[in-house]
C-alpha positions in Angstrom: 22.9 -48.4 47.3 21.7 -45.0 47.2 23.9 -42.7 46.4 24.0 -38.3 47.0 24.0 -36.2 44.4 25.3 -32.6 44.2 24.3 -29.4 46.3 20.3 -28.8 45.7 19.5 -24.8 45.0 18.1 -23.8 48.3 20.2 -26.2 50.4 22.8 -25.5 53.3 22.3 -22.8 56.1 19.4 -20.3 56.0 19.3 -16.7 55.7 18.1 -15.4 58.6 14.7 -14.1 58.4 14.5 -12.2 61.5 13.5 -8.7 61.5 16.6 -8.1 63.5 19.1 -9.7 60.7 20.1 -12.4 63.8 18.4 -15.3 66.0 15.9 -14.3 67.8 14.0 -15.8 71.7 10.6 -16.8 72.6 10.7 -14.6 76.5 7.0 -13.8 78.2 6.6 -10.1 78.9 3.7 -8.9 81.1 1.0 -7.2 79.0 1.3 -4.0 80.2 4.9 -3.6 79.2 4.1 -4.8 75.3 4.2 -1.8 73.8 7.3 -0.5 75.6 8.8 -4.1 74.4 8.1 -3.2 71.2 9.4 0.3 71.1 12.3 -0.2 72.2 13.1 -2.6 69.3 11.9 -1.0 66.4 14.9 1.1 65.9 17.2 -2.5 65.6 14.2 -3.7 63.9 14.6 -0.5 61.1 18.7 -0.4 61.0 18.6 -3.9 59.9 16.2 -3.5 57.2 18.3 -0.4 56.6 21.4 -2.7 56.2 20.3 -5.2 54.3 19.9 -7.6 57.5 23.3 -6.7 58.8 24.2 -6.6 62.2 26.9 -3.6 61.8 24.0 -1.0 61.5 24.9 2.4 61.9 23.1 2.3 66.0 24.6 2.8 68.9 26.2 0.0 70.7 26.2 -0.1 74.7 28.9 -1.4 76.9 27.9 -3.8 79.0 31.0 -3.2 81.3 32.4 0.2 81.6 35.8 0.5 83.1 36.3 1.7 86.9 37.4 4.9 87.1 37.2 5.9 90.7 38.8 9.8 91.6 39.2 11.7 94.7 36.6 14.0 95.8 36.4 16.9 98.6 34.1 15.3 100.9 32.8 19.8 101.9 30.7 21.5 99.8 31.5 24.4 97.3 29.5 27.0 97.9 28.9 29.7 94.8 27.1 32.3 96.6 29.0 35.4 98.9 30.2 33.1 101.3 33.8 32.2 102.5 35.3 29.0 100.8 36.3 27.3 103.4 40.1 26.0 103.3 40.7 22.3 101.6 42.0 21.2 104.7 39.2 21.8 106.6 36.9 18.7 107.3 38.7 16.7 104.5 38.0 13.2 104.3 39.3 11.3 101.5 36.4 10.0 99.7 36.3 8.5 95.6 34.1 8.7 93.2 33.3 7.1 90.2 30.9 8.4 87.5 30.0 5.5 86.0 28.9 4.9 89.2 27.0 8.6 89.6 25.5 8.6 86.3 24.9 5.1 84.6 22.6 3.5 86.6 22.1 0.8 84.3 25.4 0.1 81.6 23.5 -2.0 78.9 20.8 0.5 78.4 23.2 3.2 78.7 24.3 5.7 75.5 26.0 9.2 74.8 24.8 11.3 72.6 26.5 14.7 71.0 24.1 17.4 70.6 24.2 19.7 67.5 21.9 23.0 67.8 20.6 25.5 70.3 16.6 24.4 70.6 17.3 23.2 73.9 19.2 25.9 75.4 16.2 26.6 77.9 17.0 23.1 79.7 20.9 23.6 79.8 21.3 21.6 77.0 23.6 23.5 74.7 25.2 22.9 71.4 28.2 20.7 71.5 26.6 18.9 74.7 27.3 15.1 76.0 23.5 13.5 76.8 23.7 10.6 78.8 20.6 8.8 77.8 19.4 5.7 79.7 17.0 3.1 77.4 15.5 1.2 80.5 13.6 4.3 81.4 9.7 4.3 80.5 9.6 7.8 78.7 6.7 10.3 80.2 5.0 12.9 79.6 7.7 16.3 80.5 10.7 13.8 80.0 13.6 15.1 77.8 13.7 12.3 75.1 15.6 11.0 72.4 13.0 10.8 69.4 13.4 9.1 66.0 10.8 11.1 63.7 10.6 9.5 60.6 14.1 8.9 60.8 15.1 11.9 61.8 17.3 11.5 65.4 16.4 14.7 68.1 17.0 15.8 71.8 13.0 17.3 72.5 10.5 17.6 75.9 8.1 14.9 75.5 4.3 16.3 75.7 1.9 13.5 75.9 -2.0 14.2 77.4 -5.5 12.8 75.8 -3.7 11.0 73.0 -2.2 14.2 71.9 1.9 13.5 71.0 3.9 16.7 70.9 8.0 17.1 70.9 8.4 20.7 72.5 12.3 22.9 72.2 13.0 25.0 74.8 13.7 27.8 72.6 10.7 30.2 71.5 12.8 30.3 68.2 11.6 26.7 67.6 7.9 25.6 67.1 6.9 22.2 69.1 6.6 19.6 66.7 2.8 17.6 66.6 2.8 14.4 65.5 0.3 13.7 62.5 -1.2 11.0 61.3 1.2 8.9 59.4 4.4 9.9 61.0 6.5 7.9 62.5 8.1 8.3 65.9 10.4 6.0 68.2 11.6 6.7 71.5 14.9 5.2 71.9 15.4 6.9 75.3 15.1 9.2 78.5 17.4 12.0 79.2 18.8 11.5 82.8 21.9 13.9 82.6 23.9 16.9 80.4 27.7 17.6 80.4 28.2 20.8 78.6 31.8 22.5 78.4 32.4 25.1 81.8 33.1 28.6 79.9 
């Protein structure tokens, strides 16, 4: 009768020993979308390593589900030139609206971001602004991006034209930034709107 003996070194569960620090899919993407694929992982891909395979890495986490948060709205129009503004209860229709709705077009790929600095004043984008900042999106040329540069997390223009890679302010005060060989840069996503503070 064969009997066990103790716990072998090496034996009972794995380590995982996914780049991600957690179980990973076989999925088919279409060729063309590869390198996007892969771009938008890498920055999981380096907070895990960063963590020592942990899945609490200091990255932003979306929510899947944002909570409704329908309000009334004046169905006129405001105007902000030398016209009259016509009286509230004028053509008023009560309408809602939710922002979520407005500005999150897709939830999961959806993240805030605070913005620290003035190189960006030239787009509206001031210091102390909310970015909403959508993942999904493929980032192009002229896009305002969110750029991981060798680590470094910014709010720039994306320049992109004959293989040349640029990350452009809008402020004269600040020089564009060229890419050079051996850097580093991640995309983790597109821009689509800016809440800054009404003074």
């Amino acid at each position: 009768m064969a009997t066990r003996g103790g716990r072998r070194e090496g034996s009972g569960p794995k380590k995982s020993m996914s780049p991600y620090g957690e179980k990973t899919a076989v999925i088919r993407v279409p060729a063309s979308l590869k390198s996007d694929v892969l771009v938008y992982l890498e920055p999981f891909r380096k907070a895990s390593s960063q963590n020592n395979n942990s899945t609490d890495a200091e990255f932003p986490q979306a929510i899947s589900n944002p909570r409704p948060l329908p309000r009334p709205i004046y169905s006129g129009k405001i105007l902000a030139g030398q016209s009259r503004f016509p009286s509230p209860a004028q053509d008023y229709e009560q309408k809602t609206l939710d922002l979520n709705d407005r500005f999150i077009a897709n939830p999961p790929a959806t993240f805030f971001f605070t913005v620290k600095g003035d190189s960006m004043v030239g787009a509206g984008i001031f210091d102390g602004a909310t970015l909403i900042v959508d993942r999904s999106l493929r980032p192009k040329s002229s896009n305002i991006v969110i750029a991981d540069v060798d680590g470094e997390w910014m709010v720039k223009r994306l320049y992109k034209r004959s293989g040349l890679i640029k990350l452009l302010s809008e402020n004269p005060l600040n020089e564009p930034i060229l890419l050079k060989e051996g850097q580093e840069l991640v995309i983790f996503g597109v821009v689509t709107y800016v809440i800054n503070e009404a003074k």
